[in-house]
Backbone as a chain_set.jsonl record, in Angstrom:
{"seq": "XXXXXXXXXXXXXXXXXXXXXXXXXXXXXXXXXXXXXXXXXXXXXXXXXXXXXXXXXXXXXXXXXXXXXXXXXXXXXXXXXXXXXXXXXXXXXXXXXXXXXXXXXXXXXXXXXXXXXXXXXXXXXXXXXX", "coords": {"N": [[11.816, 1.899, 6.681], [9.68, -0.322, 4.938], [9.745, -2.497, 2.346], [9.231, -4.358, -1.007], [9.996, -6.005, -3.588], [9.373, -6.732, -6.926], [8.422, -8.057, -10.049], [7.526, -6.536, -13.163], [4.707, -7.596, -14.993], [3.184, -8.896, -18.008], [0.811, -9.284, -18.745], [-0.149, -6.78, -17.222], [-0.415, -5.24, -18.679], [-1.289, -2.229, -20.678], [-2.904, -1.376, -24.195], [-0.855, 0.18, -25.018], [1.609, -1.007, -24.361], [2.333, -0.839, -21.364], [2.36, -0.458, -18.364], [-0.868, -0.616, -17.056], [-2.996, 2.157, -15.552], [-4.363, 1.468, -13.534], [-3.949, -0.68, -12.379], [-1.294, -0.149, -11.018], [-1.986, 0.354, -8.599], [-3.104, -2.083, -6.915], [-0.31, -3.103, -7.191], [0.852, -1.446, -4.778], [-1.059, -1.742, -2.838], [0.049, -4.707, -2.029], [2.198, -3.87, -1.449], [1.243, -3.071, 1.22], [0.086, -4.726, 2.107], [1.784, -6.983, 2.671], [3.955, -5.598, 4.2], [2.351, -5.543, 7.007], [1.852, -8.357, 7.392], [4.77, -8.801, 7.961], [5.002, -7.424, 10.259], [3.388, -9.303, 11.599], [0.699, -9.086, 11.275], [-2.307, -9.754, 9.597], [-4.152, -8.762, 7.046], [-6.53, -10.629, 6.177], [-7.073, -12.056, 8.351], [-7.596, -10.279, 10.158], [-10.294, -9.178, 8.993], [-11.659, -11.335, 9.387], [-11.923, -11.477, 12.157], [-13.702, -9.467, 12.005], [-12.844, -6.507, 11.946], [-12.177, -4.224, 10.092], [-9.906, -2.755, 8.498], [-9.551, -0.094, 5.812], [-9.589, 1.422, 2.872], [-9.408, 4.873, 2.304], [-8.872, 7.022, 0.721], [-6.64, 7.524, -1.884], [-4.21, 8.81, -3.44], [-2.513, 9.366, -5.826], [0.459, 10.234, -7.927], [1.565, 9.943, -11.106], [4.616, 9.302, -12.547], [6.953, 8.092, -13.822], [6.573, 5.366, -16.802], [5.412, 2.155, -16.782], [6.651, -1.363, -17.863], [6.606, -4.649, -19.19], [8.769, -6.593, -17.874], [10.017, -5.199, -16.41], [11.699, -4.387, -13.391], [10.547, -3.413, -9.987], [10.36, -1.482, -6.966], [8.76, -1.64, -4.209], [7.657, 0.671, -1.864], [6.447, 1.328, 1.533], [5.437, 3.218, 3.93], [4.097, 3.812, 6.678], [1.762, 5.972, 8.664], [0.652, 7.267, 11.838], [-2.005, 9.924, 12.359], [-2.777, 11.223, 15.271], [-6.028, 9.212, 16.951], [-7.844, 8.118, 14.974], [-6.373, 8.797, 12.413], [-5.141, 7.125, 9.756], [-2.18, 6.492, 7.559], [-0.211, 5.851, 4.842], [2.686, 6.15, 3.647], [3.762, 5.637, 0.269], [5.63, 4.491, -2.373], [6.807, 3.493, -5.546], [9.506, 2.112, -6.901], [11.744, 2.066, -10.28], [13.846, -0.265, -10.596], [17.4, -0.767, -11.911], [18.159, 1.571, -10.516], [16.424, 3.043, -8.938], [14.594, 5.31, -9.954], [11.764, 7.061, -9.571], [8.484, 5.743, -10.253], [5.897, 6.233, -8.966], [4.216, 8.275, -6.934], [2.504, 7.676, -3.561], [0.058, 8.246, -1.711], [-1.662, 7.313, 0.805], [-4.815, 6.649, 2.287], [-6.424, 5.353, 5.068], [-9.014, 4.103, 7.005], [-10.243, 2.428, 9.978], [-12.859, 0.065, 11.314], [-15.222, -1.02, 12.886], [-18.258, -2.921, 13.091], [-19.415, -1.09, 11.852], [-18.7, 1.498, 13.161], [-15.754, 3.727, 13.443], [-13.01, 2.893, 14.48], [-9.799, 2.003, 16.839], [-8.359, -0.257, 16.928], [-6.046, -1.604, 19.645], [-3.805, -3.629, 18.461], [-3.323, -2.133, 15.924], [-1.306, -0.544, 16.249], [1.054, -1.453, 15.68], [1.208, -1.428, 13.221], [0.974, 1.363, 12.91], [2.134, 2.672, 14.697], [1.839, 4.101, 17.992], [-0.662, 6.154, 19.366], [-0.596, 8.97, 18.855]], "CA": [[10.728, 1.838, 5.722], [9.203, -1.212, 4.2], [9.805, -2.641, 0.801], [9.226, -5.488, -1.464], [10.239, -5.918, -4.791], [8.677, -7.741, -8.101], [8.7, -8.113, -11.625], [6.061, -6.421, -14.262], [3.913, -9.206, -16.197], [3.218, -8.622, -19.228], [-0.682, -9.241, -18.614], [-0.519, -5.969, -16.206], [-0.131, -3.493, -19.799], [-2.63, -2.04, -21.438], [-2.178, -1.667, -25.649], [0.443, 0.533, -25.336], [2.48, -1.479, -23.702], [2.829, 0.436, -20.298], [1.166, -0.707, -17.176], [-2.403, 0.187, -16.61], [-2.54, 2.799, -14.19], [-5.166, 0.752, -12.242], [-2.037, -1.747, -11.787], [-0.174, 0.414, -9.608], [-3.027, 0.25, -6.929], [-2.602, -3.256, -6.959], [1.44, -2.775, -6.506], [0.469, -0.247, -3.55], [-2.225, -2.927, -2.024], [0.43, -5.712, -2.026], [3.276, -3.807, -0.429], [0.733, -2.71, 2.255], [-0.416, -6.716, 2.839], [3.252, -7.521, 2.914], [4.053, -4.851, 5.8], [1.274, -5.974, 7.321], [2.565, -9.741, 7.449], [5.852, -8.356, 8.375], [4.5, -7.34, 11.739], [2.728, -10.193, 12.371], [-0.782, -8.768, 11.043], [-2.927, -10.299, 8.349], [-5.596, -8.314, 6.437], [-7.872, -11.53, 5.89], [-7.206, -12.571, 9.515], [-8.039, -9.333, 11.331], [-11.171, -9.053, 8.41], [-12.509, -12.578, 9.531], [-12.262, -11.253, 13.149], [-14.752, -7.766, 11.993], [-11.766, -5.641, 11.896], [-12.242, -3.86, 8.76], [-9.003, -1.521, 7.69], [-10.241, 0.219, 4.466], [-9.028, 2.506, 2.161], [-10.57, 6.08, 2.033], [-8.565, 7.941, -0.293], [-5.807, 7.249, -2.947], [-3.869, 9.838, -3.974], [-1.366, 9.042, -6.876], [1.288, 10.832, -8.839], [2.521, 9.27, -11.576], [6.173, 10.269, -13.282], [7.395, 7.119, -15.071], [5.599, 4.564, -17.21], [6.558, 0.869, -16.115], [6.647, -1.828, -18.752], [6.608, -5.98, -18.893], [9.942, -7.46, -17.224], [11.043, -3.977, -15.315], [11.767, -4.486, -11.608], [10.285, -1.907, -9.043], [10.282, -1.783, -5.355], [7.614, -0.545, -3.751], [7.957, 1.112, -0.568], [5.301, 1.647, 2.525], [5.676, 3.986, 5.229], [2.605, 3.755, 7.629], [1.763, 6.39, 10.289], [-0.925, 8.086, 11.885], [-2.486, 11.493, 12.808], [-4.468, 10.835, 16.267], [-6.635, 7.826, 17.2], [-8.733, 7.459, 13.576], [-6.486, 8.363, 10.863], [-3.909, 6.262, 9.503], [-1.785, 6.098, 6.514], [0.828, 5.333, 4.084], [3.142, 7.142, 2.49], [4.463, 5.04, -0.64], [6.298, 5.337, -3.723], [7.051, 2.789, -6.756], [10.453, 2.536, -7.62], [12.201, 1.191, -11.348], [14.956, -0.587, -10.475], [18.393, -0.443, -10.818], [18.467, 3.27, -10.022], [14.763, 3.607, -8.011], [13.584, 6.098, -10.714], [10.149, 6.732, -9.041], [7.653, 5.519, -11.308], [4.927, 6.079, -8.214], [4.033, 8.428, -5.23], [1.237, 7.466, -3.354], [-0.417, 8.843, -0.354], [-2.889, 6.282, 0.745], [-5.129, 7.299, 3.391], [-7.171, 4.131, 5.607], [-10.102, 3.975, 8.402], [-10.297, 1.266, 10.597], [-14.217, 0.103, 11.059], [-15.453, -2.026, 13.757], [-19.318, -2.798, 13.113], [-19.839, 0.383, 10.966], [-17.683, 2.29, 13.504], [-14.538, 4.089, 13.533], [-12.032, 1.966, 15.424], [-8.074, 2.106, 16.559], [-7.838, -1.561, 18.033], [-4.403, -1.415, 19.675], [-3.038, -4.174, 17.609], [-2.793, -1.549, 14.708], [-0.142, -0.11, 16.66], [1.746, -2.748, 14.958], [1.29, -1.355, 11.43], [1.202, 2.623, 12.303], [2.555, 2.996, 15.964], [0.702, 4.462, 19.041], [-1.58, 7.173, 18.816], [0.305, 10.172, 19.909]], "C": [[10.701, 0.438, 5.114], [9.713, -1.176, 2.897], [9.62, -4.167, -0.044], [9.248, -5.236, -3.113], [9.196, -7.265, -5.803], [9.304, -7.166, -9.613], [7.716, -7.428, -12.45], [5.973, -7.632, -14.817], [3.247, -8.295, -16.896], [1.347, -8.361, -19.448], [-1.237, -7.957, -17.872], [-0.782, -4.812, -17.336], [-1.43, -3.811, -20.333], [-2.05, -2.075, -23.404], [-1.188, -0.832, -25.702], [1.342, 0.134, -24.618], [3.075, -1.403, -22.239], [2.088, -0.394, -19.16], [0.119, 0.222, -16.864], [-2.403, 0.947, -15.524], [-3.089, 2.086, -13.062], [-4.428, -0.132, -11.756], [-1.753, -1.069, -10.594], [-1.27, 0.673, -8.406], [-2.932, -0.886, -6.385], [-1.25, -3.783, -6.396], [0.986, -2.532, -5.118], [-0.233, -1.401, -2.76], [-1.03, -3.874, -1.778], [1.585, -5.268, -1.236], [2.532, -3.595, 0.748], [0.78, -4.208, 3.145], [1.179, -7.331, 3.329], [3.685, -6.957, 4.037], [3.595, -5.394, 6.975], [1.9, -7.649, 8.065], [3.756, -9.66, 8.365], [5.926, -8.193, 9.596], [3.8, -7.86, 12.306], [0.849, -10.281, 12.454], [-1.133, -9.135, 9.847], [-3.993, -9.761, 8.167], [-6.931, -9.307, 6.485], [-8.043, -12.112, 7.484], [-7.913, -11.369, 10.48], [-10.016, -9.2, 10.494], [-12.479, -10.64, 8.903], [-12.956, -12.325, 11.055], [-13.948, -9.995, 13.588], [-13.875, -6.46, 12.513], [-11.548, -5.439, 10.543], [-11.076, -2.714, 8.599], [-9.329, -1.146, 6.082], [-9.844, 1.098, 3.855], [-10.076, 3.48, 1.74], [-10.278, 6.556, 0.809], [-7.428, 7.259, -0.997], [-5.241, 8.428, -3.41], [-2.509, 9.378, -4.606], [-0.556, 10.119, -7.896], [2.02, 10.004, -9.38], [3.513, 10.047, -12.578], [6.637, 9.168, -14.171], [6.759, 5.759, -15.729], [6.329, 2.918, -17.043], [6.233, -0.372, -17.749], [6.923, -3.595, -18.581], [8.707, -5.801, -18.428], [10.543, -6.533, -16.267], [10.931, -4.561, -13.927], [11.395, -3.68, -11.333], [10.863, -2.842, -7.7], [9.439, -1.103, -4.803], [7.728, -0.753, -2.393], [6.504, 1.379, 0.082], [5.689, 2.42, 3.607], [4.639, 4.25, 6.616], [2.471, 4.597, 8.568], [0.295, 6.91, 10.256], [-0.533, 9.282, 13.064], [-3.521, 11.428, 13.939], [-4.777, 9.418, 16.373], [-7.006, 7.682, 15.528], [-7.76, 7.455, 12.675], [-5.035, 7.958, 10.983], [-3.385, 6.36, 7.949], [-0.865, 5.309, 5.957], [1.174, 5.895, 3.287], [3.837, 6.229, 1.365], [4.839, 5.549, -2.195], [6.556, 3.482, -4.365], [8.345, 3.032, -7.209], [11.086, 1.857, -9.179], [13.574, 1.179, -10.834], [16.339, -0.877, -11.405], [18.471, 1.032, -9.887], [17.334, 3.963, -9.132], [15.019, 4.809, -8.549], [11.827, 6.109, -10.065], [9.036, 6.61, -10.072], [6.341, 6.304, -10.816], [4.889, 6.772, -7.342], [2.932, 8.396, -4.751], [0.897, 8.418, -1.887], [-1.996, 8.106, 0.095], [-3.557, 6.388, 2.331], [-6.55, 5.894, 3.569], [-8.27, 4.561, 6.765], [-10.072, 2.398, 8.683], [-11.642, 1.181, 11.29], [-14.21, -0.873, 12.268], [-16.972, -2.082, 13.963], [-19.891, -1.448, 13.428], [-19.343, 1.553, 12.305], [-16.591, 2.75, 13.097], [-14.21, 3.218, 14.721], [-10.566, 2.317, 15.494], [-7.905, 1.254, 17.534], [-6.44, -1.049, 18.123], [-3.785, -2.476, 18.923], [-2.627, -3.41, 16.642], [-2.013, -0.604, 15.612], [1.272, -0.841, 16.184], [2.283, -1.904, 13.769], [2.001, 0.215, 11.916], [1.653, 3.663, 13.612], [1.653, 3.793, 17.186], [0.034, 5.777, 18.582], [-0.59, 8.267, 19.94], [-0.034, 11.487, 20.457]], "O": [[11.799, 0.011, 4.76], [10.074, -0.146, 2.329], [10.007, -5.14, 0.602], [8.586, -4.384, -3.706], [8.591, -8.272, -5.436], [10.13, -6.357, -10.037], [6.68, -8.08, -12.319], [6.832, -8.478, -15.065], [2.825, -7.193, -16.544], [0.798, -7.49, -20.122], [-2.456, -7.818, -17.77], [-1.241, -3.705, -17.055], [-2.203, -4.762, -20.452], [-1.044, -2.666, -23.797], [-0.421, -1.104, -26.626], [2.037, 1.016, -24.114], [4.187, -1.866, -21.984], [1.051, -0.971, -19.488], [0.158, 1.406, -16.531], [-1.855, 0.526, -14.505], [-2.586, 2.016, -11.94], [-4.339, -0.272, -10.536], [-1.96, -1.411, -9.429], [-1.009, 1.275, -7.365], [-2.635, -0.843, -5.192], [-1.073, -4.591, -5.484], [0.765, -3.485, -4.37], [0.486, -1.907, -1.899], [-1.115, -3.859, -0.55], [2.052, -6.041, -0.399], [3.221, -3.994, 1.687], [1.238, -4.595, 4.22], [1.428, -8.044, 4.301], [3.851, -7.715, 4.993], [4.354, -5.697, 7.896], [2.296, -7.78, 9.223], [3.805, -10.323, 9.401], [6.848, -8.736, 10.203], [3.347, -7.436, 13.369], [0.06, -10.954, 13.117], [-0.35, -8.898, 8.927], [-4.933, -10.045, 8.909], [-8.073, -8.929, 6.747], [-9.129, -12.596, 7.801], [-8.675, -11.631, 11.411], [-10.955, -9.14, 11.288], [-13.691, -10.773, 8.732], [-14.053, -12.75, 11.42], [-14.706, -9.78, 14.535], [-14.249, -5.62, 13.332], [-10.899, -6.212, 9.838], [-11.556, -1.581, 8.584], [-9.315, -2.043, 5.238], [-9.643, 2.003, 4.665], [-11.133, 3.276, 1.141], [-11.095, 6.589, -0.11], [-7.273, 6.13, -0.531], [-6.09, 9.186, -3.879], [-1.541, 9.062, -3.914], [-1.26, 10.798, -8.643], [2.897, 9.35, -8.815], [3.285, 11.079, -13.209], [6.684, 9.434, -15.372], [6.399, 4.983, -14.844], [7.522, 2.644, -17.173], [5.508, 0.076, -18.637], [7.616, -3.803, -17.585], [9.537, -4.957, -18.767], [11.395, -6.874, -15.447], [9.943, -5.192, -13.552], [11.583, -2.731, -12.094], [11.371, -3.937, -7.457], [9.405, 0.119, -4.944], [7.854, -1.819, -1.791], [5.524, 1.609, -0.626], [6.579, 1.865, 4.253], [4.87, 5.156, 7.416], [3.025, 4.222, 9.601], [-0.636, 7.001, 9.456], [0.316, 9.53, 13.92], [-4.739, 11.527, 13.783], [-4.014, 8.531, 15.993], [-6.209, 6.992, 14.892], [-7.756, 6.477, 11.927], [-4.139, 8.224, 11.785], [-4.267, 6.295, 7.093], [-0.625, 4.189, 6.409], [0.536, 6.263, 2.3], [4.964, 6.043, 1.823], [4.505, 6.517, -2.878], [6.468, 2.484, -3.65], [8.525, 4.044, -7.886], [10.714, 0.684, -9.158], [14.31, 2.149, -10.651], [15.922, -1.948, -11.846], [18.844, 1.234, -8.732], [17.339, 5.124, -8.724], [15.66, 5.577, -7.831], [10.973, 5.231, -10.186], [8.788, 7.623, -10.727], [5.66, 6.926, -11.631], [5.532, 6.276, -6.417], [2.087, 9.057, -5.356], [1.681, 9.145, -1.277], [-3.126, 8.411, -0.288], [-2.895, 6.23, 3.357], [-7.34, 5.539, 2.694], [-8.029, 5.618, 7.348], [-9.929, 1.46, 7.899], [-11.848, 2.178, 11.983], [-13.174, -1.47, 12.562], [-17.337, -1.405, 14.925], [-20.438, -0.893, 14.381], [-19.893, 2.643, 12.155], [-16.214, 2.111, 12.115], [-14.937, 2.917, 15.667], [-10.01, 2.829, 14.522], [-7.495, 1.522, 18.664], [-5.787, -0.407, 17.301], [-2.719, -1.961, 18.586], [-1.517, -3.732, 16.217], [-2.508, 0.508, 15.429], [2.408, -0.514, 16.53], [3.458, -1.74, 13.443], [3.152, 0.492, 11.579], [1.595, 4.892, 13.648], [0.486, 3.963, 16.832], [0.256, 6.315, 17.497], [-0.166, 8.293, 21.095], [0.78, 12.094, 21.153]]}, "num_chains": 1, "name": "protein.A"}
């Protein structure tokens, strides 16, 4: 499984001090791009080609509230169901102890001039279609 760690900023809270929930989509988006990288695939590079990966759904549970200077780690898990659908299973952790702050379930389509698409390069991100 994927992971990449960071820091909260202080600019990410709302007035009670906490991170905005709309934050942690943001988190979630950045470990994806990082994966992504990881295997040699670039969101803005495959997007400049007309290879649109897109996010359908979002599905979030949140359990702990994160706060300026905490560490997480946010995890990605990528697979897919068939040719079309693809995901990501992720989670948010507070570090030292990965307390899950975050579980996500982030569900993508891959578009190819307003198609459904499963170029084989995204075999990369979410392995062959099985």
């Amino acid at each position: 499984m994927f992971s990449v760690e960071m820091t909260v900023r202080d600019y990410e809270c709302d007035q009670q001090g906490i991170v905005n929930n709309a934050v942690y989509l943001n988190y979630l988006q950045h470990a994806r791009h990082e994966f992504g990288r990881s295997v040699g695939l670039d969101w803005l590079e495959l997007t400049a080609r007309g290879v649109n990966l897109v996010l359908r759904r979002a599905e979030l549970d949140y359990f702990q509230s994160l706060r300026p200077g905490d560490r997480v780690r946010i995890t990605a898990r990528p697979f897919r169901k068939g040719k079309f659908r693809f995901y990501f299973e992720q989670e948010i952790l507070l570090l030292p102890d990965e307390i899950p702050a975050v579980k996500a379930l982030m569900t993508a389509a891959c578009v190819i001039d307003g198609k459904p698409a499963a170029p084989a390069e995204l075999d990369r991100w979410f392995g062959p279609v099985s």
